[in-house]
C-alpha positions in Angstrom: -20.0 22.8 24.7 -19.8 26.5 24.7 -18.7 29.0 22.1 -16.5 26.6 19.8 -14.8 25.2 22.5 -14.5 21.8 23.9 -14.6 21.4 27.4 -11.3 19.4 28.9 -12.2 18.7 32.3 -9.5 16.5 33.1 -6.7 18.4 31.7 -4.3 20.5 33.8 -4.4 23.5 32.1 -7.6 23.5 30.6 -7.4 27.4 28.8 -4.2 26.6 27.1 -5.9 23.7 25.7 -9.1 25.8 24.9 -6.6 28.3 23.2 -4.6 25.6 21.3 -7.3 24.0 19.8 -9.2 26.9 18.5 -6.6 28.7 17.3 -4.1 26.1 15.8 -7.1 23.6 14.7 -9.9 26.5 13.3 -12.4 25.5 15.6 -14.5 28.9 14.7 -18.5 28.2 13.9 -17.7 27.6 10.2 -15.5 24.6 10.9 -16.8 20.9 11.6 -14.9 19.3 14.2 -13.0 16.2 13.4 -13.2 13.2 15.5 -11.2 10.0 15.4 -12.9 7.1 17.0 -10.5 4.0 17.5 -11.8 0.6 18.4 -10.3 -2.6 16.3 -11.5 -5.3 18.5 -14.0 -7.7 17.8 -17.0 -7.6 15.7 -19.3 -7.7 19.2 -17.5 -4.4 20.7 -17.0 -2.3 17.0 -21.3 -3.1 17.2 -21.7 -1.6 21.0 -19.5 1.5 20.1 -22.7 2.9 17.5 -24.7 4.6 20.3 -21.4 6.5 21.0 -21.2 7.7 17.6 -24.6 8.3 17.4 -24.6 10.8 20.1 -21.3 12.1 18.9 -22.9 12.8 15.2 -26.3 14.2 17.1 -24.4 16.5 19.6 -22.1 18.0 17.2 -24.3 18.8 14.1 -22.2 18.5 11.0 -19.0 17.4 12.4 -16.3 14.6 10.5 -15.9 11.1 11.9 -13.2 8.9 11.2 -13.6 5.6 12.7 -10.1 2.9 12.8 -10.6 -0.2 13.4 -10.0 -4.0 12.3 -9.6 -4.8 8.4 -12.0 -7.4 9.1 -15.1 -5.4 10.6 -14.5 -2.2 8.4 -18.0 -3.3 6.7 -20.1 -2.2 10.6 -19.1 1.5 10.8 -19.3 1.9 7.6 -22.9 1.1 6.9 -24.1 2.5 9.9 -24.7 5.9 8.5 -22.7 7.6 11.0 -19.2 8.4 9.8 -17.6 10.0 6.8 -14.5 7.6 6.9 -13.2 4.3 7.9 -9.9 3.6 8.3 -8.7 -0.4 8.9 -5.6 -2.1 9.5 -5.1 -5.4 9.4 -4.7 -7.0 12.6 -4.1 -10.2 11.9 -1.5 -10.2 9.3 0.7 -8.9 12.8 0.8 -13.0 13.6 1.9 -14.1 10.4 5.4 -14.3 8.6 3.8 -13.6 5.0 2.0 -11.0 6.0 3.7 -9.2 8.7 5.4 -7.0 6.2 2.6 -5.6 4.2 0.8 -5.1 7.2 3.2 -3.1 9.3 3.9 -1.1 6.0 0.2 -0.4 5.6 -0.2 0.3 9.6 2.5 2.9 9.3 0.5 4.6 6.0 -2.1 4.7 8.3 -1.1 6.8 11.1 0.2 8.7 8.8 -3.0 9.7 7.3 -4.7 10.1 10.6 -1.7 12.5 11.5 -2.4 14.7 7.9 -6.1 14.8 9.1 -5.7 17.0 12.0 -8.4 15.8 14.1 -9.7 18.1 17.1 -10.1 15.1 18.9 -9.7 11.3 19.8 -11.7 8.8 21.2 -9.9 5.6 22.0 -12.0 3.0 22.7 -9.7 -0.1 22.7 -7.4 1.1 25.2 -4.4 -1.0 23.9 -0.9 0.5 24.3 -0.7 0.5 20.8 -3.9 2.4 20.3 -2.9 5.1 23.0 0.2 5.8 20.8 -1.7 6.2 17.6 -4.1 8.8 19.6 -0.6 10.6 20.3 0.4 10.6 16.7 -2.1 11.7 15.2 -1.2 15.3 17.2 -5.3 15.9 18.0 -5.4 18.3 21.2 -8.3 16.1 22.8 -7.3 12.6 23.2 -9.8 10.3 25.3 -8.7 7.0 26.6 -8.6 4.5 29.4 -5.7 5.1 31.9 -5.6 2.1 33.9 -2.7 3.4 36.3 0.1 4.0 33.4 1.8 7.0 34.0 2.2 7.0 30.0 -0.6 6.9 29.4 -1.8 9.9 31.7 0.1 11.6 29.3 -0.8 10.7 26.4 -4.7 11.3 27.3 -6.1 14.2 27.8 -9.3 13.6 29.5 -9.2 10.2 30.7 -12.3 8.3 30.7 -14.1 7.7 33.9 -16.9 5.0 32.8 -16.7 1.4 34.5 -15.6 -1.2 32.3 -16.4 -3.8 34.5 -20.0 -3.0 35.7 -21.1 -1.1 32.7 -23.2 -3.0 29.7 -20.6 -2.0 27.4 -22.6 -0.4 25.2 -23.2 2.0 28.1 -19.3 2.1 28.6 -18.8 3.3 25.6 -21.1 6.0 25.4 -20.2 7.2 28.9 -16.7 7.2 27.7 -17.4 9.8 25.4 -19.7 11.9 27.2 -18.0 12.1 29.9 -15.6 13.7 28.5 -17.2 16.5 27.7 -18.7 16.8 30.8 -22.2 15.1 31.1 -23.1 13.2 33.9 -22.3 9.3 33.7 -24.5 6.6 34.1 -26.8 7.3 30.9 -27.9 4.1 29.0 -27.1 3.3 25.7 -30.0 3.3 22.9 -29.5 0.5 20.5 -28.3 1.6 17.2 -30.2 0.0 14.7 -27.9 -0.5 10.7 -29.7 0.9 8.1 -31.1 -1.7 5.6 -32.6 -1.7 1.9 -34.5 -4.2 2.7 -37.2 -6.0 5.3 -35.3 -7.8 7.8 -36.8 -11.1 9.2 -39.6 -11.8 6.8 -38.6 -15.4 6.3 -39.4 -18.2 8.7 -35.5 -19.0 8.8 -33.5 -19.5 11.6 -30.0 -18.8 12.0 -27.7 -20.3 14.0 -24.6 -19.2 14.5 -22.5 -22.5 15.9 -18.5 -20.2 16.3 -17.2 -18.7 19.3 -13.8 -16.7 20.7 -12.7 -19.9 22.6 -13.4 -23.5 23.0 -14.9 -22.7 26.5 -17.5 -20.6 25.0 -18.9 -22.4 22.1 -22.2 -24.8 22.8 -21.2 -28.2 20.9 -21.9 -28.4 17.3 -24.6 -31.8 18.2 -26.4 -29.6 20.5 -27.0 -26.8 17.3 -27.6 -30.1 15.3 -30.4 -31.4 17.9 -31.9 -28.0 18.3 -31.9 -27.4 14.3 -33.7 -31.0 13.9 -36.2 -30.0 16.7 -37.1 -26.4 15.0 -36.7 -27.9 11.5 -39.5 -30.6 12.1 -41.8 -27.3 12.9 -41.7 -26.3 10.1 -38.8 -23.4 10.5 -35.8 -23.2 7.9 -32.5 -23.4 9.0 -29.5 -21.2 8.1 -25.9 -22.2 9.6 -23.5 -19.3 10.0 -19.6 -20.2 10.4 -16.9 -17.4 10.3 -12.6 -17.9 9.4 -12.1 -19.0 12.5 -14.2 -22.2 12.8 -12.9 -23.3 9.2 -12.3 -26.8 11.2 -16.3 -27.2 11.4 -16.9 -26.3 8.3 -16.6 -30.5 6.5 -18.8 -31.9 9.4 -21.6 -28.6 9.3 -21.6 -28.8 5.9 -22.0 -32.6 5.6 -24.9 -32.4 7.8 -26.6 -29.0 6.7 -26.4 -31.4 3.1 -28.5 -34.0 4.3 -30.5 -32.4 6.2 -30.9 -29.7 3.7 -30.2 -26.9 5.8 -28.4 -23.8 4.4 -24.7 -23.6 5.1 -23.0 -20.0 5.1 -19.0 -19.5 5.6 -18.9 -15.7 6.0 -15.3 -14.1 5.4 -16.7 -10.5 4.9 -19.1 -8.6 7.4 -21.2 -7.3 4.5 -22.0 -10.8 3.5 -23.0 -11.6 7.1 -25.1 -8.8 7.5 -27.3 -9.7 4.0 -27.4 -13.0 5.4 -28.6 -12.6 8.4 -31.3 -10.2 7.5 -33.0 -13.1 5.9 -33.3 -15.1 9.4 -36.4 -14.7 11.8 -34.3 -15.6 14.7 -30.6 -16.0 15.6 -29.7 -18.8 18.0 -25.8 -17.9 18.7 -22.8 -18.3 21.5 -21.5 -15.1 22.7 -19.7 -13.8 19.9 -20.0 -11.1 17.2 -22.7 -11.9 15.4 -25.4 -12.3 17.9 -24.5 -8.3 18.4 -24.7 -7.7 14.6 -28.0 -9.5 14.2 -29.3 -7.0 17.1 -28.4 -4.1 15.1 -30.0 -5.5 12.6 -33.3 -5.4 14.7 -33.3 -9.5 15.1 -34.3 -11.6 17.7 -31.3 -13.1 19.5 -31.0 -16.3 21.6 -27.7 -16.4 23.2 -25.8 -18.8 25.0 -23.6 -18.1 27.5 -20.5 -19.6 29.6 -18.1 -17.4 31.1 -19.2 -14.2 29.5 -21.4 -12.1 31.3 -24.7 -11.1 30.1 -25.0 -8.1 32.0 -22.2 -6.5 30.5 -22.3 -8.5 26.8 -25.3 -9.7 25.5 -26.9 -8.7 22.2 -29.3 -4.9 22.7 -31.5 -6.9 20.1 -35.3 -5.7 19.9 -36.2 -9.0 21.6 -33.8 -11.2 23.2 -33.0 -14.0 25.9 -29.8 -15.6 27.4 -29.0 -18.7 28.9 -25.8 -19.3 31.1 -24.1 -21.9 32.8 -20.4 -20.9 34.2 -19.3 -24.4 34.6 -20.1 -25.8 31.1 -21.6 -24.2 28.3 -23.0 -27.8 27.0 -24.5 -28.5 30.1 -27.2 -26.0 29.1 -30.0 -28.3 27.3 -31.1 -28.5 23.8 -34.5 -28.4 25.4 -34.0 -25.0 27.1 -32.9 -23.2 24.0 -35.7 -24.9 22.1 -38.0 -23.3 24.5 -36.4 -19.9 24.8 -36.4 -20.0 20.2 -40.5 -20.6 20.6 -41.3 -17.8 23.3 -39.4 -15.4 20.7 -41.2 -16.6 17.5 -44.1 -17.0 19.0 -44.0 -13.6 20.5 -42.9 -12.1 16.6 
């Protein structure tokens, strides 16, 4: 960056934009800039986008961020410390009649805000069509975003990002998304961005195991998570079972069993729940889904299990970690193996 300006390298006519933005936005010294981050999907990747904001927040002292995402993870950016406002909308209610509606009626408020706000820039990190219209609206100058060979959207981006979605850890993406558009050389690696807590995290011999997952192909069997639970249980650990809305068809048979067993049962509906929970667990045993990334920001240990995901550009930046895989079937990964992965972490605590 150099005298108030924001470097454009992609653009065609990079002065005019230089000229537009500082004189129709106020870009002198003595205004912040104003950033709108987008990225609504899932919990895993709103998690992996916090090193970007970080460096956003550190490299431009005193500047707004807005971050738009998913109703349902509105609870990550804003406990993280690093924005002044989120902004959700409420992806779901798209898929149903009831609340189709209310939600495209509170979607259209939305942009309409984010248009009042005259942002200097916008970072799209979702990259849907939908989300590269929004960066239009809202009228910012800058607008950041993946092109992916639409002639669109080479118009409606500005500085299309260069970073390697399918190579890059995508925590890594997602910061080289937004530095690279000002400029900095790519390939610089993320540093996990740990939430800020009131409280000690991991002080309890609990461990949590998080039994959901995206799709049936990814989710280790509930009677494996019941055999490794009995295995850690008789040594002494508590256990803590984590289910989320969309495994509400577990939630009779975990329950049943977390009751005789006397394990504790959680159905989390909101993040801020999950979070508090979680920071009560020693260890998180979890298939690849959102919260094995929120218990790494979280600074827990994560175990996590792995089918067709790929570990090199998913799994959990938690202080401690290991991953298991198998491509063919998730369950043919043994209870034994995980056990054994659980005990080198604790033991290593």
């Amino acid at each position: 960056m150099s005298n108030g300006y924001i470097p454009v390298l992609h653009h065609s006519n990079c002065k005019e934009l230089f000229i537009h933005i500082k004189l129709k936005r106020g870009m002198q010294n003595k205004t912040p800039y104003r950033f709108l981050v987008i990225r609504w999907s899932g919990m895993g990747d709103v998690v992996m986008t916090l090193p970007a904001l970080k460096w956003l927040k550190d490299r431009f002292k005193g500047s707004y961020i807005c971050y738009l995402t998913d109703c349902a993870f509105a609870g990550i950016p804003a406990r993280s410390g690093l924005v002044q406002r989120v902004e959700t909308i409420d992806r779901r209610g798209f898929k149903s009649n009831r609340r189709l509606l209310p939600a495209a009626l509170q979607a259209m408020r939305v942009v309409a805000k984010l248009r009042r706000s005259r942002f200097h820039g916008v970072f799209d990190l979702q990259g849907f069509g939908e989300t590269s219209l929004i960066a239009y609206f809202t009228g910012a100058p800058f607008r950041v975003g993946r092109v992916k060979g639409s002639p669109l959207r080479r118009r409606v981006y500005t500085a299309p990002i260069q970073a390697d979605w399918e190579k890059e850890h995508r925590s890594d993406y997602f910061l080289n998304a937004v530095v690279g558009a000002f400029g900095y050389p790519a390939g610089q690696a993320a540093v996990p961005y740990r939430l800020p807590l009131l409280r000690t995290v991991g002080c309890c011999d609990r461990i949590g195991i998080n039994i959901g997952a995206s799709t049936e192909s990814r989710r280790w069997s509930e009677e494996n998570f019941f055999d490794l639970a009995q295995r850690l249980s008789r040594r002494g650990y508590g256990i803590r079972f984590f289910l989320g809305p969309q495994e509400a068809f577990l939630e009779s048979a975990v329950k049943d069993r977390c009751a005789a067993q006397r394990w504790e049962f959680l159905l989390h509906r909101k993040v801020d729940s999950l979070i508090d929970a979680l920071a009560d667990c020693r260890l998180l045993v979890s298939n690849d889904t959102g919260p094995g990334h929120l218990a790494a920001a979280i600074g827990i240990p994560v175990v996590t299990l792995f089918s067709t995901g790929s570990p090199e550009n998913v799994r959990p930046l938690a202080p401690r970690g290991k991953w298991l895989r198998n491509r063919t079937d998730i369950n043919r990964i043994g209870v034994p193996e995980v056990e054994a992965a659980c005990l080198q972490l604790l033991e290593g605590a």
